[in-house]
N, CA, C and O of each residue as an XYZ file, in Angstrom:
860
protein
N      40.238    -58.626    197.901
C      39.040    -57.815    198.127
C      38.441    -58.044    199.520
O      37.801    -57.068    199.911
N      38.478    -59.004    200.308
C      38.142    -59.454    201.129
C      38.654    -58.133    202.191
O      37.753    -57.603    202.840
N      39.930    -57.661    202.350
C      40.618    -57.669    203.381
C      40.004    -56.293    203.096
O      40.578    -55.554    203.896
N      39.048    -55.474    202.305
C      38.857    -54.269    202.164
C      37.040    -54.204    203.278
O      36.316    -53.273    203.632
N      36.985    -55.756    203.466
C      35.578    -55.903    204.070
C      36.259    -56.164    205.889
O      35.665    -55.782    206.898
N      37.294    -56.724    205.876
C      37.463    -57.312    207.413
C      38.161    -56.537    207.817
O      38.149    -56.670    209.041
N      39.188    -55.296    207.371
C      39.943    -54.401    208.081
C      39.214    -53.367    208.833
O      39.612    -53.014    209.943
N      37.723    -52.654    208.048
C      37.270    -51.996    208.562
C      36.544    -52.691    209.996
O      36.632    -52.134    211.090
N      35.886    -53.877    209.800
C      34.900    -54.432    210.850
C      35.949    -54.365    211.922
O      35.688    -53.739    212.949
N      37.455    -55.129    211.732
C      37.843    -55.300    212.634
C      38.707    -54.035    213.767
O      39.101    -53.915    214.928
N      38.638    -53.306    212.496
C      38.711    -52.051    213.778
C      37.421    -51.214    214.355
O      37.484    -50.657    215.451
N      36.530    -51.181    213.731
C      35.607    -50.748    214.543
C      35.192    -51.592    215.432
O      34.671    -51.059    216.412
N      35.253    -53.050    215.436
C      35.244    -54.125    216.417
C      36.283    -53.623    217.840
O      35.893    -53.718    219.004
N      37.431    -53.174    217.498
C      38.207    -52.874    218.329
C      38.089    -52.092    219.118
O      38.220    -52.253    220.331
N      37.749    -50.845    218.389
C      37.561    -49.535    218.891
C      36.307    -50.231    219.898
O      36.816    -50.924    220.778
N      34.916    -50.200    219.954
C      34.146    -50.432    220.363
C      34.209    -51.027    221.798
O      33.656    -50.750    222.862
N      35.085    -51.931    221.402
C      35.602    -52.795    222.779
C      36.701    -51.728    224.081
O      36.515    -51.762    225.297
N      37.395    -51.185    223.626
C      37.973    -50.434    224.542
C      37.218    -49.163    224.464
O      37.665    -48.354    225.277
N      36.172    -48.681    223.726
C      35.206    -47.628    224.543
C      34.566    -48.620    225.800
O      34.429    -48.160    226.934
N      34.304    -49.617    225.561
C      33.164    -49.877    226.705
C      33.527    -50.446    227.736
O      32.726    -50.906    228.551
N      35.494    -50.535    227.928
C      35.907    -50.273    229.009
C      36.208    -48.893    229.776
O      36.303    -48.595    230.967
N      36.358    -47.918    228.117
C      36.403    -46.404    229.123
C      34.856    -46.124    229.579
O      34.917    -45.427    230.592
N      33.875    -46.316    229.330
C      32.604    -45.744    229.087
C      32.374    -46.636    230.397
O      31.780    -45.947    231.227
N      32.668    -48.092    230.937
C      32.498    -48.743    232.577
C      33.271    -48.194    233.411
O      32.904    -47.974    234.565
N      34.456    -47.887    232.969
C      35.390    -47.225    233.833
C      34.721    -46.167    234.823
O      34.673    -46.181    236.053
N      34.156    -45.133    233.789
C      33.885    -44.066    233.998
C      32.529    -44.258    234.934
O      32.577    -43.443    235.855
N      31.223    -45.156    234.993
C      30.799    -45.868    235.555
C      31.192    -45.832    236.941
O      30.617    -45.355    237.920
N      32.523    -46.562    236.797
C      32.454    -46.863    238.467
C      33.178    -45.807    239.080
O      33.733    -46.101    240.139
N      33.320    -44.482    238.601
C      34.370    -43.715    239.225
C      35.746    -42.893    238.942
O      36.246    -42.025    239.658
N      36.320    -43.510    237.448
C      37.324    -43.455    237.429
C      37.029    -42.311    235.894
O      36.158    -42.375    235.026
N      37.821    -41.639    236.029
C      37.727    -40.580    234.716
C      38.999    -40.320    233.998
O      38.936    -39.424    233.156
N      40.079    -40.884    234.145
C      40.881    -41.378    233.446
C      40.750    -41.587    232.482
O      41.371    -40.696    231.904
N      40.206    -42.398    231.562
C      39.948    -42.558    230.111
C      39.223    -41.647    229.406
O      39.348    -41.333    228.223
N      38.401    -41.218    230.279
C      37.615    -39.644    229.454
C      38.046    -38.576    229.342
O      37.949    -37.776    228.411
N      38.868    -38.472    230.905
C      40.223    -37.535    230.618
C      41.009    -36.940    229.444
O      41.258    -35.787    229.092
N      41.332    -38.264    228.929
C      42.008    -38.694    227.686
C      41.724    -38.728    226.502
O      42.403    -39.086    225.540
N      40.268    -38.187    226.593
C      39.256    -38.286    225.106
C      39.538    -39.736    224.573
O      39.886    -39.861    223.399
N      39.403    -40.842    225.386
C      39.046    -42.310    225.008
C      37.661    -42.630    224.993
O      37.528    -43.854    225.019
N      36.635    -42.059    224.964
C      35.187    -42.424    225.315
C      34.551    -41.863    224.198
O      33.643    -41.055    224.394
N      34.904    -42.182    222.986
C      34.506    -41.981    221.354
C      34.852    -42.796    220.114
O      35.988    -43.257    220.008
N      34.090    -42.963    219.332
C      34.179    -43.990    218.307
C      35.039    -43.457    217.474
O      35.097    -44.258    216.541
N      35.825    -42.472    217.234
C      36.701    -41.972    216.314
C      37.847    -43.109    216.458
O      38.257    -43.677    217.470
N      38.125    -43.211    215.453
C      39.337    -44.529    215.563
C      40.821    -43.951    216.015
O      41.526    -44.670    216.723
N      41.235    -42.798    215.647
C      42.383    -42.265    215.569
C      42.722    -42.300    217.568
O      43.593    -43.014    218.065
N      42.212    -41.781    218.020
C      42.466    -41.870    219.203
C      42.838    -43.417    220.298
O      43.306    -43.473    221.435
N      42.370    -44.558    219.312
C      42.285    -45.934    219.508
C      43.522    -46.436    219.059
O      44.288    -47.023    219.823
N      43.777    -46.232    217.808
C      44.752    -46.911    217.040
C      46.253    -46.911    217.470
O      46.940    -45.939    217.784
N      46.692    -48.570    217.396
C      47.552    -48.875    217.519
C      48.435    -48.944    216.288
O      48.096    -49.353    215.177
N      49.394    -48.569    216.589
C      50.379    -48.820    215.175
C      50.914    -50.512    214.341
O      50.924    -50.964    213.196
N      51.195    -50.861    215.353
C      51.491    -52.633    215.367
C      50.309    -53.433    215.345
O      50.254    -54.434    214.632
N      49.285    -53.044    216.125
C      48.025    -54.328    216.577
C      46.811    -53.600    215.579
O      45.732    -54.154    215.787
N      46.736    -52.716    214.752
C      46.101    -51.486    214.352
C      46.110    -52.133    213.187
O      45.223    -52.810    212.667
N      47.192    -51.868    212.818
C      47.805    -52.031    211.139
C      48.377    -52.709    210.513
O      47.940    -53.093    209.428
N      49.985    -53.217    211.172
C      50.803    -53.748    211.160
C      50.588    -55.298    210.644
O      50.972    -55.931    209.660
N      49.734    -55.608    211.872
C      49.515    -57.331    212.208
C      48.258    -57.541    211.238
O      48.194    -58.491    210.459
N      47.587    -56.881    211.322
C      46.393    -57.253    210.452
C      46.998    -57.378    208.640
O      46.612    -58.288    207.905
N      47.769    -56.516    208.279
C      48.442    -56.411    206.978
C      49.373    -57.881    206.781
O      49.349    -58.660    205.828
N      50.099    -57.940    207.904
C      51.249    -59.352    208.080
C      50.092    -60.627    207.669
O      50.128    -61.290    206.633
N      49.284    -60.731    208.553
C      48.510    -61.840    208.502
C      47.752    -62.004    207.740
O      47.175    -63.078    207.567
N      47.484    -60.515    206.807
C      46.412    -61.275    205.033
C      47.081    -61.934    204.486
O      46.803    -63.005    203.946
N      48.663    -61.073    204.575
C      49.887    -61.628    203.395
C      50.173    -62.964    203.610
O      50.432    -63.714    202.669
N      50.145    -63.392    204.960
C      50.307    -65.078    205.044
C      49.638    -65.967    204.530
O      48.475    -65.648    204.283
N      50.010    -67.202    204.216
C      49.217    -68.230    204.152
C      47.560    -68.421    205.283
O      47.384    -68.168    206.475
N      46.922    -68.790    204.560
C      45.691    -68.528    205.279
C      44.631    -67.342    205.849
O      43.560    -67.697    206.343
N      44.847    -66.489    205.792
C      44.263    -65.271    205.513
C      43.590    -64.356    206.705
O      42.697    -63.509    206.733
N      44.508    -64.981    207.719
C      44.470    -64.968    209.013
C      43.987    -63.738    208.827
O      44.396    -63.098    207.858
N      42.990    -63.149    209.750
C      43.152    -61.323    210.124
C      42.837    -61.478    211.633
O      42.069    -62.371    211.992
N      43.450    -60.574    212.594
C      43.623    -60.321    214.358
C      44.277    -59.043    214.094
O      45.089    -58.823    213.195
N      43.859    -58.252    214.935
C      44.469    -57.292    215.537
C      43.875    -56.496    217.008
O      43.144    -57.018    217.849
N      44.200    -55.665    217.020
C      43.618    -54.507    218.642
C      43.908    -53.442    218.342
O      44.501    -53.182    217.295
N      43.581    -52.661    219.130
C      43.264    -51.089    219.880
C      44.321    -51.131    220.622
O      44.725    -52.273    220.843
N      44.973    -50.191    221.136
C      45.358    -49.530    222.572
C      44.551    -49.787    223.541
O      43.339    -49.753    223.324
N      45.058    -50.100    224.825
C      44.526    -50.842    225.957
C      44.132    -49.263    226.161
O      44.735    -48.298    225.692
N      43.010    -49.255    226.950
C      42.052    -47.782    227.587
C      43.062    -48.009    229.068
O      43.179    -49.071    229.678
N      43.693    -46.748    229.399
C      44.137    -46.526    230.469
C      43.094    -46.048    231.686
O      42.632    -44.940    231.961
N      42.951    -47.173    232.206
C      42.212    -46.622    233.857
C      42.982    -47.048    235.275
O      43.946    -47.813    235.292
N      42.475    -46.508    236.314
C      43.195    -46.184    237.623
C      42.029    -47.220    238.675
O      41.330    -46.517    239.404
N      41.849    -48.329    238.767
C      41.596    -48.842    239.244
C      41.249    -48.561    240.928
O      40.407    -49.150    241.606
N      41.917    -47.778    241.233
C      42.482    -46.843    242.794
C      40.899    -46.182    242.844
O      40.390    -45.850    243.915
N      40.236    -46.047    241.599
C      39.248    -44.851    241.912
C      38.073    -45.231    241.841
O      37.121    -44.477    242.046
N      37.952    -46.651    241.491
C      36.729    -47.161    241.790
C      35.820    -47.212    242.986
O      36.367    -47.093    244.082
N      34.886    -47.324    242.956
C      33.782    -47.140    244.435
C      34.157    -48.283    244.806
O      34.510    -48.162    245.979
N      34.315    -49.620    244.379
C      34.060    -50.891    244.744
C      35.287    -51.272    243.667
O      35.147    -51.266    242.445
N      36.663    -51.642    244.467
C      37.818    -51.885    243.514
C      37.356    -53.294    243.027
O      37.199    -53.539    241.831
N      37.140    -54.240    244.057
C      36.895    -55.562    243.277
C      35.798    -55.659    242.241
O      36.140    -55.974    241.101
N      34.451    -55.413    242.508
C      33.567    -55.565    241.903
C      33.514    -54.623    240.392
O      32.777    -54.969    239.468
N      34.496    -53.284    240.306
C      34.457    -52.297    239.447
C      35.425    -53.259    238.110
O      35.302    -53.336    236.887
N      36.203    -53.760    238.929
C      37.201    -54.111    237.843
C      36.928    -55.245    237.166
O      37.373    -55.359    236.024
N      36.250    -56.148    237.673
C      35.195    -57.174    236.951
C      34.209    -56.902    235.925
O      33.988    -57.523    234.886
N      33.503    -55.579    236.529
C      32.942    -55.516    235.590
C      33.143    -54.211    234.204
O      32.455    -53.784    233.278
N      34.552    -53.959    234.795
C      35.388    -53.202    233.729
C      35.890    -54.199    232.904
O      35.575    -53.868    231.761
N      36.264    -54.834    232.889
C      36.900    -56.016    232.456
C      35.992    -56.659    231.141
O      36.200    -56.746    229.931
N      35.038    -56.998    231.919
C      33.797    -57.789    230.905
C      33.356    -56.765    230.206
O      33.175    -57.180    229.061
N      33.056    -55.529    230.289
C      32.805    -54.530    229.265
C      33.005    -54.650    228.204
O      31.950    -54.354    227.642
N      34.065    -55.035    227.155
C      34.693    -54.640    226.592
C      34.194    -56.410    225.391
O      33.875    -56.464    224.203
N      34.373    -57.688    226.573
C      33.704    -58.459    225.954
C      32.063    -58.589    226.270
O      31.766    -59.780    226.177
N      31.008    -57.850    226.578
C      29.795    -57.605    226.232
C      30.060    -57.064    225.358
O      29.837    -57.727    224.345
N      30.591    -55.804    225.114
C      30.150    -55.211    223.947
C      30.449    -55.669    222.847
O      29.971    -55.060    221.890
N      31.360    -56.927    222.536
C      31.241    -57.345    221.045
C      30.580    -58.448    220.978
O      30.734    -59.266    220.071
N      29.533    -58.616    222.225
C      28.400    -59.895    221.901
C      27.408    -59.149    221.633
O      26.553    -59.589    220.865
N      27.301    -58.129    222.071
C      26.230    -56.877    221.461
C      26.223    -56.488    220.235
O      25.207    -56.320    219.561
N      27.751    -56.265    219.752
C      28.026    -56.187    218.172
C      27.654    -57.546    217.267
O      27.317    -57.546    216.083
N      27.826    -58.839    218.251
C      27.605    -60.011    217.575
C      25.846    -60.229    216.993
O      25.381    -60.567    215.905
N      25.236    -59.859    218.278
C      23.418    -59.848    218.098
C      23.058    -59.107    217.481
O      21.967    -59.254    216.930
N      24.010    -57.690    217.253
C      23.239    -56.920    216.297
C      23.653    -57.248    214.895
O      22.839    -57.087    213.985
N      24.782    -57.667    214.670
C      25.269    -58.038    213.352
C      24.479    -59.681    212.641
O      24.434    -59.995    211.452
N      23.917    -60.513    213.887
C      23.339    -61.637    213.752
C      21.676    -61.531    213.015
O      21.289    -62.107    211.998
N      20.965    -60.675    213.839
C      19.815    -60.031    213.694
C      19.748    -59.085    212.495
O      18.623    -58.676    212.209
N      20.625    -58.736    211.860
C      20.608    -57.828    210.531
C      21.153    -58.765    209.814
O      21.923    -58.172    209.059
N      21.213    -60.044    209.577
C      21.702    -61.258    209.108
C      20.410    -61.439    208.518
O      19.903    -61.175    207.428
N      20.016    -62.005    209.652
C      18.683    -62.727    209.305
C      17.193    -61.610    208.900
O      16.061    -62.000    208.615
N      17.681    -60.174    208.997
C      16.446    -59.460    208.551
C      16.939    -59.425    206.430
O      16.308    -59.681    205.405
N      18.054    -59.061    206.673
C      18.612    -58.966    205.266
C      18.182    -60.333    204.161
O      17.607    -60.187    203.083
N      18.670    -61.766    204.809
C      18.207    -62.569    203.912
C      17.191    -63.034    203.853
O      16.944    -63.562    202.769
N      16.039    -63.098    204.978
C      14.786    -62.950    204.261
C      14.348    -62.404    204.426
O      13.386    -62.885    205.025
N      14.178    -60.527    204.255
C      13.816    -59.393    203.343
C      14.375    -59.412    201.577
O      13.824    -59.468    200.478
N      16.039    -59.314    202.197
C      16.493    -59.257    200.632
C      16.664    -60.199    199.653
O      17.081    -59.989    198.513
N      16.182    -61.707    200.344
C      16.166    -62.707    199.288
C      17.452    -62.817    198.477
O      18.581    -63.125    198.860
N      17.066    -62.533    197.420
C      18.271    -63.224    195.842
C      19.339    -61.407    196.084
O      20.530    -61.191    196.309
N      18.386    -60.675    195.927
C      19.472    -59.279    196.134
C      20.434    -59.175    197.190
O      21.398    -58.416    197.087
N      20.178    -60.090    198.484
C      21.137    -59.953    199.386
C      22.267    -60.881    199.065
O      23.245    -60.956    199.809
N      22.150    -61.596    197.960
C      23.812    -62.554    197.633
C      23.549    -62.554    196.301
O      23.820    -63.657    195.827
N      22.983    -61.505    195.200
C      23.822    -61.792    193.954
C      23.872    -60.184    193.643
O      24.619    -59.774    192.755
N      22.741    -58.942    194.694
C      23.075    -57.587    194.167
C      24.388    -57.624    194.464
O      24.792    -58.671    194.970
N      25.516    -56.353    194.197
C      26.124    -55.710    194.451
C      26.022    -55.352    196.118
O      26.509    -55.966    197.068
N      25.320    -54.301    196.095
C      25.195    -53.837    197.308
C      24.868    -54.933    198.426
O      25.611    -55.117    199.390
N      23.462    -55.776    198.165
C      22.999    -56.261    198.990
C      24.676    -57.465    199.334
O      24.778    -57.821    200.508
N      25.526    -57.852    198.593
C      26.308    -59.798    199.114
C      27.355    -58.271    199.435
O      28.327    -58.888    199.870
N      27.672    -57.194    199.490
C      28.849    -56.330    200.306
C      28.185    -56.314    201.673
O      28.873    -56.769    202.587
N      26.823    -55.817    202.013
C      26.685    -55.258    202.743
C      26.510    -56.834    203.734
O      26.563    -56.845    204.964
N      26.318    -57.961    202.948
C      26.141    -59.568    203.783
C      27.655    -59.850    204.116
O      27.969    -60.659    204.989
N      28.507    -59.197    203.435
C      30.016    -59.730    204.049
C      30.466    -59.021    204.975
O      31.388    -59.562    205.584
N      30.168    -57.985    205.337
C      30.282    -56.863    206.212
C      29.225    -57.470    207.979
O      29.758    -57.601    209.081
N      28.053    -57.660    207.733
C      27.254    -58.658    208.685
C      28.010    -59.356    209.121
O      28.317    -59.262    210.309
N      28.715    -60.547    208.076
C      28.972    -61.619    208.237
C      30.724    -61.644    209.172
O      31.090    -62.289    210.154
N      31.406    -60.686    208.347
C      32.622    -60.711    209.358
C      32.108    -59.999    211.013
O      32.651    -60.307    212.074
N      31.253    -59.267    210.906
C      30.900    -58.290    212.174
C      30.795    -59.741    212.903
O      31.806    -60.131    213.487
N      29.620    -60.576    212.907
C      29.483    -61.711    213.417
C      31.174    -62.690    214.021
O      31.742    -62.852    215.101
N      31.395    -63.090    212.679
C      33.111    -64.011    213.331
C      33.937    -63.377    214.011
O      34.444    -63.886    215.010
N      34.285    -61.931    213.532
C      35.533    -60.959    213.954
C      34.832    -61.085    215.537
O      35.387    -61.857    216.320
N      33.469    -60.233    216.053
C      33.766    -60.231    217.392
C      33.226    -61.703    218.435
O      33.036    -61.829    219.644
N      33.107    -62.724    217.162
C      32.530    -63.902    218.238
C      34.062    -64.189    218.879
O      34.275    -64.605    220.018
N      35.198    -63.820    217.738
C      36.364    -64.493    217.687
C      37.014    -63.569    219.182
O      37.860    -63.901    220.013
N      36.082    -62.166    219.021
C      37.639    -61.368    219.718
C      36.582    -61.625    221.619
O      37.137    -61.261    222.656
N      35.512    -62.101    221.641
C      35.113    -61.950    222.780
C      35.934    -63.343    223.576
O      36.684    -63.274    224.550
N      35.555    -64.471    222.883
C      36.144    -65.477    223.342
C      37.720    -65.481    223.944
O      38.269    -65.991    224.921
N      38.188    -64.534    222.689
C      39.732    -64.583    223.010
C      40.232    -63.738    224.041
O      41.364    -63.600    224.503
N      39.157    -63.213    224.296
C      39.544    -61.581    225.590
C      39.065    -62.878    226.920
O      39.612    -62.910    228.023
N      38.153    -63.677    226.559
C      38.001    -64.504    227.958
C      39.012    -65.615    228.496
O      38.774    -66.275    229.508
N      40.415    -65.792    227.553
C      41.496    -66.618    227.907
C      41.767    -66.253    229.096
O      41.859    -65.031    228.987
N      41.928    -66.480    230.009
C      42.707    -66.047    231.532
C      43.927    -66.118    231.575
O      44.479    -66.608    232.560
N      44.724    -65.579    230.368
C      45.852    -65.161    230.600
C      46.212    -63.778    230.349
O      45.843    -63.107    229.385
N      47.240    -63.281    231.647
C      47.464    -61.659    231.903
C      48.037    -61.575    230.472
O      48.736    -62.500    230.059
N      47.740    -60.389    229.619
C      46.487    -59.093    230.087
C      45.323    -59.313    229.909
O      44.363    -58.781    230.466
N      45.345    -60.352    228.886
C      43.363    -60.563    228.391
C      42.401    -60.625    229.652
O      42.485    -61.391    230.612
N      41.173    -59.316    229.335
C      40.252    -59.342    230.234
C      39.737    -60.859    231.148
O      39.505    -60.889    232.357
N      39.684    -61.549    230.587
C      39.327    -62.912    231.454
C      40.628    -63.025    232.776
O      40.625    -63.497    233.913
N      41.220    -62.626    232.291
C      42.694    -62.470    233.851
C      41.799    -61.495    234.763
O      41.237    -61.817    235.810
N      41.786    -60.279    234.165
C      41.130    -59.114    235.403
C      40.393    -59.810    235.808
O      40.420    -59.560    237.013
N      39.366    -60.925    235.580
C      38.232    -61.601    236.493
C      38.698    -62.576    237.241
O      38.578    -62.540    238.465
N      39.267    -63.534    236.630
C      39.912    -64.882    237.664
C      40.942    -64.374    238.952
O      40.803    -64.934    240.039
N      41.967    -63.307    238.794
C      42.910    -62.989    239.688
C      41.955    -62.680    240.779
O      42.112    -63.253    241.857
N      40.909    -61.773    240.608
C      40.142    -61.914    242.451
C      39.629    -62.899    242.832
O      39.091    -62.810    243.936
N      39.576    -64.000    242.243
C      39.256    -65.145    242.951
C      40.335    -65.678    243.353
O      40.136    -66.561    244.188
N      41.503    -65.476    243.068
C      43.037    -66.512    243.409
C      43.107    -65.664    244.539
O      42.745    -64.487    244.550
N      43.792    -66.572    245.904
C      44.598    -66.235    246.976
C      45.770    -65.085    246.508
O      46.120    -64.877    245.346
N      46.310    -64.358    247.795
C      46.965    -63.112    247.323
C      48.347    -64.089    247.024
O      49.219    -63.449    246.437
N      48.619    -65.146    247.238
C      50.097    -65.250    246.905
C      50.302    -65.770    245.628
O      51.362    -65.787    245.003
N      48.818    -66.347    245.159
C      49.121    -66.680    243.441
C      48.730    -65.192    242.607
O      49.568    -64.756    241.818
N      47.417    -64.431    242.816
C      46.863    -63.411    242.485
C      48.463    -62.495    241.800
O      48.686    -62.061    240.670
N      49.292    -62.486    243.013
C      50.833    -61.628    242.616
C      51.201    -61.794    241.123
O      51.025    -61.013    240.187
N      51.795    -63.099    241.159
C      52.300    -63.823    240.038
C      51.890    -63.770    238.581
O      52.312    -63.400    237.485
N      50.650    -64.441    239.260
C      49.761    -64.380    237.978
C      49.110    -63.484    237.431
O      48.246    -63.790    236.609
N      49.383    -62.080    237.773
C      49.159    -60.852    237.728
C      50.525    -60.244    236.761
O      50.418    -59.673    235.676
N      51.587    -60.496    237.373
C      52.683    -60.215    236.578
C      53.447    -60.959    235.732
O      54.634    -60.885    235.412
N      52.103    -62.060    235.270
C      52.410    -62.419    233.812
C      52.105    -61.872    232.822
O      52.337    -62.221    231.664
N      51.638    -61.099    233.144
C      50.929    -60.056    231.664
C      52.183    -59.153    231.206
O      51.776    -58.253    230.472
N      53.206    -59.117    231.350
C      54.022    -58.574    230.644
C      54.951    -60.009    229.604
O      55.937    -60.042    228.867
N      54.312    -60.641    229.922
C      54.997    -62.282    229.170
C      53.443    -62.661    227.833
O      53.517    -62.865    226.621
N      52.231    -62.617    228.739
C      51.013    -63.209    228.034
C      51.167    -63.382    227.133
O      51.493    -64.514    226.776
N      50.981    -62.085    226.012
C      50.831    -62.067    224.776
C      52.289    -62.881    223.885
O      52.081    -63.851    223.157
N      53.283    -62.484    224.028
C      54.517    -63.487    223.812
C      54.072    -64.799    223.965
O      54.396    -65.514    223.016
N      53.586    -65.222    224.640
C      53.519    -66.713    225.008
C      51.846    -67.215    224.532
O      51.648    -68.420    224.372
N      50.947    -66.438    224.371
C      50.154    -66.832    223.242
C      50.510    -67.050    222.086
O      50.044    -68.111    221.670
N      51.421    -66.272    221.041
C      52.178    -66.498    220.042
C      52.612    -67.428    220.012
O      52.342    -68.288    219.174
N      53.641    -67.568    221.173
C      54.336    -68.970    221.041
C      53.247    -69.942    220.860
O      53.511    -70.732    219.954
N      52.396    -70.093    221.283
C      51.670    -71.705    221.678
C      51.107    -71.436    220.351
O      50.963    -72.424    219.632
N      50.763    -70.299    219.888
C      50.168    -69.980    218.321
C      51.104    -70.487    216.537
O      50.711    -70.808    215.415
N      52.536    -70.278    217.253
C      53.391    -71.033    215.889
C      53.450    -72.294    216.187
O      53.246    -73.044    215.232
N      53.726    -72.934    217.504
C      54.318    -74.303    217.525
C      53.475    -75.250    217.863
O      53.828    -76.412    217.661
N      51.616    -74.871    218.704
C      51.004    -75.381    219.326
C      49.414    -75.191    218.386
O      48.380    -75.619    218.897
N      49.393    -74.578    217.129
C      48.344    -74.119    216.537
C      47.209    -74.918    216.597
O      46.077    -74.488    216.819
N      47.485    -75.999    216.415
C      46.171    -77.293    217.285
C      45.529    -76.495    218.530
O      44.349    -76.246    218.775
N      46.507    -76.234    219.111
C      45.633    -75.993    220.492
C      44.537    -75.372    220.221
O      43.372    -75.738    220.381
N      45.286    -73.684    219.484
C      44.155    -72.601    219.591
C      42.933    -73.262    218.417
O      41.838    -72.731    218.233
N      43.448    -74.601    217.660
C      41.737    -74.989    217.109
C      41.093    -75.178    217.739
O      39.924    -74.847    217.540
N      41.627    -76.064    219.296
C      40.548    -76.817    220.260
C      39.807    -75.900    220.992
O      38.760    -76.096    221.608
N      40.845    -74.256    220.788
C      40.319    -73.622    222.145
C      38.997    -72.286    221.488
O      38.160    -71.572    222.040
N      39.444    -72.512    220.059
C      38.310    -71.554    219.190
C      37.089    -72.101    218.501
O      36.325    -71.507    217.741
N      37.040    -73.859    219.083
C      35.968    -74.526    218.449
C      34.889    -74.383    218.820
O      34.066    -75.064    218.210
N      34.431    -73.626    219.763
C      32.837    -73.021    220.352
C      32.674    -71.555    219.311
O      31.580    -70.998    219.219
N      33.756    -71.103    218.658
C      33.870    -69.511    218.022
C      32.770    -70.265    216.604
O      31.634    -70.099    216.159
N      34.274    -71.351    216.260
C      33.070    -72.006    214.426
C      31.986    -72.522    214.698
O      31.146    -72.454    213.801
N      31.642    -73.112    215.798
C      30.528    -73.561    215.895
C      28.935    -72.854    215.990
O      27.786    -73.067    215.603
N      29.816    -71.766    216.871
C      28.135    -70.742    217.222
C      28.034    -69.996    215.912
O      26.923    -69.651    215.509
N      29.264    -69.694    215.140
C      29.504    -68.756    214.014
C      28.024    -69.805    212.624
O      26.973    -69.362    212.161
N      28.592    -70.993    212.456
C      27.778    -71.841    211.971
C      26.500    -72.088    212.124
O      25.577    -72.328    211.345
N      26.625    -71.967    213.486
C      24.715    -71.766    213.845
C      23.801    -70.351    213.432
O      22.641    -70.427    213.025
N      24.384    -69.331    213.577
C      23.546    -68.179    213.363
C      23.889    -68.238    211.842
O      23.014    -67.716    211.151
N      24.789    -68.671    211.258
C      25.173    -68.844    209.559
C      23.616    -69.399    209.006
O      22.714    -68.894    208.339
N      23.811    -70.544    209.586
C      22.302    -71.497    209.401
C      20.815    -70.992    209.458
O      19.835    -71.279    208.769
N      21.062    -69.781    210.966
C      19.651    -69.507    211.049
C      19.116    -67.876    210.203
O      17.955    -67.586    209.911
N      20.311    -67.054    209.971
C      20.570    -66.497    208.897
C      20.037    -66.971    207.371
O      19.393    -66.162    206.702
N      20.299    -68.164    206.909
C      20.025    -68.252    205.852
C      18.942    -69.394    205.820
O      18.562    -69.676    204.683
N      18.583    -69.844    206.471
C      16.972    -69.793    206.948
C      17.040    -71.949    206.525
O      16.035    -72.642    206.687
């Protein structure tokens, strides 16, 4: 039953995030993604087949009840920005603001719900659905902002660090993003410690608004 509460959050989590790289894009210049009718909350235009559906289905069925997935990366032209460096930075971070925006608003309807709704918000019906729905909105995008800030190509935290690297590392480390995601995996089956050490600010803040939520 669970996975009927975190599939939806986590794609509208998704979707959300690559509007508010087409919706900066467009911002600095570039109309490429609007072009494309990418600058709308309709999911269909977002959805990935593999990172959509696929992975999120694989990973209930596993042990642990993992759920991750994505969107389709928003295609923009970087070429058309007013300000290439400064546009793409803050194209970049778009995408993780907007699910700290989803996080405050999902945090703040936390804490209006349980003390407004008291005992109805965790033993109604409606009220402990509509608290699990809050409650993943909260983890799903504390989880997906953090993870977009890894600085490895493609995750948005790369688009920011590469203009600070010299042009002869900037190259390289630019055209690791056709490896990244492969090699997150990897460090994800054989290295899974790591990603505890590297998601332990995700349980922690998740725990704190848990706390101030329930008063």
């Amino acid at each position: 039953m669970e996975f009927l509460y975190v599939v939806p959050v986590l794609l509208f989590s998704v979707v959300v995030h690559e509007v508010a790289h087409a919706w900066q894009a467009l911002r600095e210049g570039d109309t490429t993604a609007r072009d494309l009718g990418r600058i709308t909350l309709n999911p269909l235009p977002h959805l990935d087949l593999v990172g959509s559906l696929i992975v999120p289905v694989v990973l209930h069925l596993l042990p642990g009840s993992l759920i991750f997935g994505w969107a389709k990366p928003v295609p923009v032209n970087p070429a058309n920005y007013r300000s290439y460096r400064a546009g793409d930075i803050r194209v970049s971070l778009a995408g993780i603001v907007s699910n700290l925006i989803l996080v405050t608003g999902c945090a703040v309807a936390l804490v209006v719900l349980f003390r407004v709704g008291g005992v109805w918000a965790t033993t109604g019906a409606l009220g402990s659905a509509l608290a699990k729905v809050l409650t993943y909105g909260v983890l799903i995008n504390l989880f997906l902002a953090w993870f977009n800030l890894i600085p490895v190509p493609p995750l948005d935290g790369s688009h920011v660090l590469r203009h600070f690297l010299p042009q002869r590392l900037a190259v390289p480390y630019e055209a690791m993003g056709r490896f990244g995601i492969g090699i997150l995996v990897l460090i994800g089956v054989f290295f899974g410690q790591a990603f505890t050490i590297v998601f332990a600010p995700v349980l922690l803040t998740f725990d704190w608004i848990m706390r101030l939520a329930l008063g």
